[in-house]
C-alpha positions as CSV (number, residue, x, y, z in Angstrom):
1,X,240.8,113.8,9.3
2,X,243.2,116.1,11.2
3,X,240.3,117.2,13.3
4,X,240.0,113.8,14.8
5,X,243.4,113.2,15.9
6,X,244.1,116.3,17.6
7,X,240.4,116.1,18.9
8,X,241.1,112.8,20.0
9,X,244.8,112.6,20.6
10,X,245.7,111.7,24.4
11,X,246.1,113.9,27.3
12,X,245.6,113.8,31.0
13,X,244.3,116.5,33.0
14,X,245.1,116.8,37.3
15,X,242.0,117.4,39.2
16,X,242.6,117.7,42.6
17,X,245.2,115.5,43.4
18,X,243.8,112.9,41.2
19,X,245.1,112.0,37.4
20,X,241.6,111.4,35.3
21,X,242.2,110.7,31.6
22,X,240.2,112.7,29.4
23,X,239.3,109.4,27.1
24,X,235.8,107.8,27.3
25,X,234.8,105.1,24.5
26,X,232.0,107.3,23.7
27,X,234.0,110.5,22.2
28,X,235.3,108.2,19.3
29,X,231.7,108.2,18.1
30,X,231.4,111.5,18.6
31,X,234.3,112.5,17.0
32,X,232.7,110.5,13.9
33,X,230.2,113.0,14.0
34,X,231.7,116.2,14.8
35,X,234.5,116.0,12.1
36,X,233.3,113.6,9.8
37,X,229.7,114.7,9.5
38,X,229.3,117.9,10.6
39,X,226.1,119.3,9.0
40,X,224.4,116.6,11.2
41,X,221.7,117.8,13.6
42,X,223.1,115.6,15.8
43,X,227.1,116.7,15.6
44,X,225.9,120.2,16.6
45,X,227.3,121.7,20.3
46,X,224.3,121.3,22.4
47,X,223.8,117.6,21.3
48,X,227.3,117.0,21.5
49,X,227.9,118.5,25.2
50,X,224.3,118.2,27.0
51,X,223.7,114.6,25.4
52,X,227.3,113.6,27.2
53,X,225.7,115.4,30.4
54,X,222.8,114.4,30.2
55,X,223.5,110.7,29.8
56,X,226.4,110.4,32.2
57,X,224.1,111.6,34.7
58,X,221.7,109.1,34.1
59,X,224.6,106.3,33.8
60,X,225.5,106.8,37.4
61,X,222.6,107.4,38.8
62,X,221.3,104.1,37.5
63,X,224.9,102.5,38.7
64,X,224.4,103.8,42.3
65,X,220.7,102.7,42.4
66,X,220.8,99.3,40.8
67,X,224.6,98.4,40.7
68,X,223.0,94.9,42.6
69,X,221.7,94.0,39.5
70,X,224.4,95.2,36.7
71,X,222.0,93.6,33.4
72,X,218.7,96.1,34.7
73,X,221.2,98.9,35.2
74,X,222.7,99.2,32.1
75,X,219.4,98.7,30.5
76,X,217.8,101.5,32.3
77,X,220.9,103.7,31.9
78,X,220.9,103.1,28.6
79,X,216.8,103.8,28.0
80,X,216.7,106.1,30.3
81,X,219.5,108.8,28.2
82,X,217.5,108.0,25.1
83,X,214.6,109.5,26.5
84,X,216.0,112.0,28.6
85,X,218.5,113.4,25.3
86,X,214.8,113.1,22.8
87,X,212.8,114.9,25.8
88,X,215.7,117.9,25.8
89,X,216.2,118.0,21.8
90,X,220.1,116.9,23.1
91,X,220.4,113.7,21.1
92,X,223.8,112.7,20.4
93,X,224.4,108.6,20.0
94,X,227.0,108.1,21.6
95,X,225.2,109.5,24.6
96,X,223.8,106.0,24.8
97,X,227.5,104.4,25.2
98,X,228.3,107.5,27.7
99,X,225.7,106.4,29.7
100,X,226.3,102.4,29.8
101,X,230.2,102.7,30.4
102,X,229.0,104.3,33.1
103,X,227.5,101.0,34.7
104,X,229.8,98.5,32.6
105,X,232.9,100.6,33.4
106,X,236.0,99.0,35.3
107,X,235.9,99.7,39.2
108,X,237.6,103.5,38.7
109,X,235.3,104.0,36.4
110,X,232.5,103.2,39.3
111,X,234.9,105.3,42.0
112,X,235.0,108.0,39.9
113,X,230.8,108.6,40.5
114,X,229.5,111.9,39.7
115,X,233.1,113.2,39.1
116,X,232.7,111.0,35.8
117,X,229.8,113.3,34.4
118,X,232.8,116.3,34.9
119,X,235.9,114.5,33.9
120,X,235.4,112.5,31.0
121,X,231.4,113.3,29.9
122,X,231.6,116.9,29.8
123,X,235.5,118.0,29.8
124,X,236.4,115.6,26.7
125,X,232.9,116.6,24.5
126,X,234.2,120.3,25.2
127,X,237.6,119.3,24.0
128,X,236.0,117.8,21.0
129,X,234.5,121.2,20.6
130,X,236.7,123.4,20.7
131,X,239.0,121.6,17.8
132,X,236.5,121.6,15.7
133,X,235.2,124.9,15.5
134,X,238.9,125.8,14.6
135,X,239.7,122.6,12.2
136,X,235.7,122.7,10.7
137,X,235.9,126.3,10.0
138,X,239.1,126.3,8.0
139,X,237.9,125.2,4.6
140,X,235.5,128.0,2.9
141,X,232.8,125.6,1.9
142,X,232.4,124.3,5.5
143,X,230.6,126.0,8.5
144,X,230.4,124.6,12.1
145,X,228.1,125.1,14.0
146,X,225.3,125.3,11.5
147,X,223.5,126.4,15.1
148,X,224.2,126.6,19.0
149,X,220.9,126.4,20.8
């Protein structure tokens, strides 16, 4: 699966003055979908972009409001992006990890804040997207995105 190694292969991005990786736990599953199933309703750009968004949003939300109680923050994170990515048609699965590293995550994860729904959630799904509709589109019998919207 060339697809997935160069959509996941490391590389770091400046922002600012600071050095965020553009690697989240999250875009492995994603990259499951996007290169190795990618016919799926749910590998298709909006669910793969807006359900990283979306749940990211949610994840630190949920972190900043209940970070006193880690186990009912991660729970809501996580139920919360379920219902938010069904109630937008943006379901994407590893939304649901997106939005729990974001209350799990180490201490930089938690500095990061909102910066984490730019740089990892949305850069690294857009990365993801990109390769793909290069590597996905090479083969004749293949076509991705079977839709954008």
């Amino acid at each position: 699966m060339d697809g997935a190694f160069l959509g996941i292969a490391p590389r770091r991005s400046a922002f600012l003055t600071v050095d965020l990786t553009l690697m989240v736990g999250s875009i492995g599953a994603s990259a499951v979908l996007v290169y190795g199933a990618p016919r799926s309703p749910l590998a298709q750009p909006r669910n793969l972009v807006a359900g990283h968004l979306l749940s990211a949003i949610v994840g630190v939300a949920c972190w900043k409001l209940l970070h006193p109680w880690p186990w009912l923050a991660a729970s809501v994170a996580v139920a919360t992006a379920i219902a938010l990515m069904h109630a937008t048609r943006t379901l994407h699965p590893p939304g649901g990890a997106t939005a729990l590293i974001a209350v799990i995550g180490s201490p930089d994860v938690h500095a990061l804040g909102f910066l984490y729904v730019l740089v990892p959630c949305t850069l690294a799904p857009l990365v993801l997207l990109a390769v793909a509709l290069v590597v996905n589109n090479i083969p004749r019998f293949r076509r991705y995105p079977e839709y954008w919207l």
